[in-house]
C-alpha positions, -999 to +999 in steps of 0.1 A: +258+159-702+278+127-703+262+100-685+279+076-700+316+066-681+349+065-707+380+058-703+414+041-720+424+005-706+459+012-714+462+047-704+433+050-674+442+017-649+427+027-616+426+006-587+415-020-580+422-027-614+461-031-625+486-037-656+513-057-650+543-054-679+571-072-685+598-086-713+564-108-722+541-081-729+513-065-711+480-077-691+454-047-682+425-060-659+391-049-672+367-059-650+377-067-607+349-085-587+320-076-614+289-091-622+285-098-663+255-119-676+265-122-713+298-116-737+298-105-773+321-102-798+311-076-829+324-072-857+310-043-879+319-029-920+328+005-924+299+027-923+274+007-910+252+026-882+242+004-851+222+009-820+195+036-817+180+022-784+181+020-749+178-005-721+158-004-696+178-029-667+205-032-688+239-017-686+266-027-715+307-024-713+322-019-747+357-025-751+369-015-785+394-041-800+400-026-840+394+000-856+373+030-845+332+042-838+315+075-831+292+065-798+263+084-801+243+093-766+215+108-748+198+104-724+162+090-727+129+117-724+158+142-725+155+172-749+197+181-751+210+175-785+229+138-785+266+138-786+291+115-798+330+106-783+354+088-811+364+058-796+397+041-809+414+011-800+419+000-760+387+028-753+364+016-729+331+029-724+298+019-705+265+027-712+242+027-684+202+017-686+181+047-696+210+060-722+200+060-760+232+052-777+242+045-812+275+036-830+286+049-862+312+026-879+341+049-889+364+019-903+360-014-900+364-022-864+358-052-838+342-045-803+340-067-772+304-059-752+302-071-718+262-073-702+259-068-668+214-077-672+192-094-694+204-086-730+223-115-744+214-149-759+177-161-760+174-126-743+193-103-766+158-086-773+139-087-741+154-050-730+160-030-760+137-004-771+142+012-807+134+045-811+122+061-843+147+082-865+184+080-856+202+100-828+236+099-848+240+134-871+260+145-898+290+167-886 
């Protein structure tokens, strides 16, 4: 059912993307030739739930920094049961419009979002929808 795209910036480099290493250290490309709106940094406390919406235009890149989240996802007028993928540091996952998603804070953690629409400043509410309830469950 995923309709969400994952993958591991330091494990999952596909072209045209690259990582270049060296006696230095390392540089991964995230993002070749893309169109992004808005950048966020989040920070969130351990247990904290976040999310339970959709977007309607827009799609969001989450690039996971620290610590670790349970993504929670469906997808919208859909009647599957939502799942969830652990993501851990150097995960990468988009979520595209029409996808409820929400994050459950394992341990404290720190996420980069990248907004390729209209969610993000003096817009960060003009397309998110909250639904009732929460998609996350107890496993």
């Amino acid at each position: 059912m995923k309709i969400m795209k994952f993958k591991n910036i330091w494990k999952d480099v596909e072209t045209p993307l690259e990582l270049h290493s060296d006696n230095r250290g390392t540089i991964v490309d995230v993002f070749y030739k893309d169109q992004i709106n808005h950048v966020a940094v989040i920070k969130s406390n351990e247990g904290a739930l976040r999310g339970n919406h959709y977007h309607k235009k827009t799609t969001q890149h989450m690039l996971i920094t620290k610590g670790s989240l349970e993504y929670w996802f469906k997808p919208l007028h859909s009647d599957v049961q939502p799942e969830f993928i652990l993501l851990q540091e150097g995960d990468f996952i988009t979520t595209p419009p029409n996808e409820i998603h929400a994050l459950k804070i394992v341990d404290e953690n720190e996420f980069v979002v990248f907004t390729a629409g209209p969610r993000g400043g003096l817009d960060y509410e003009s397309d998110t929808f909250r639904i009732e309830g929460t998609i996350v469950r107890d496993e």
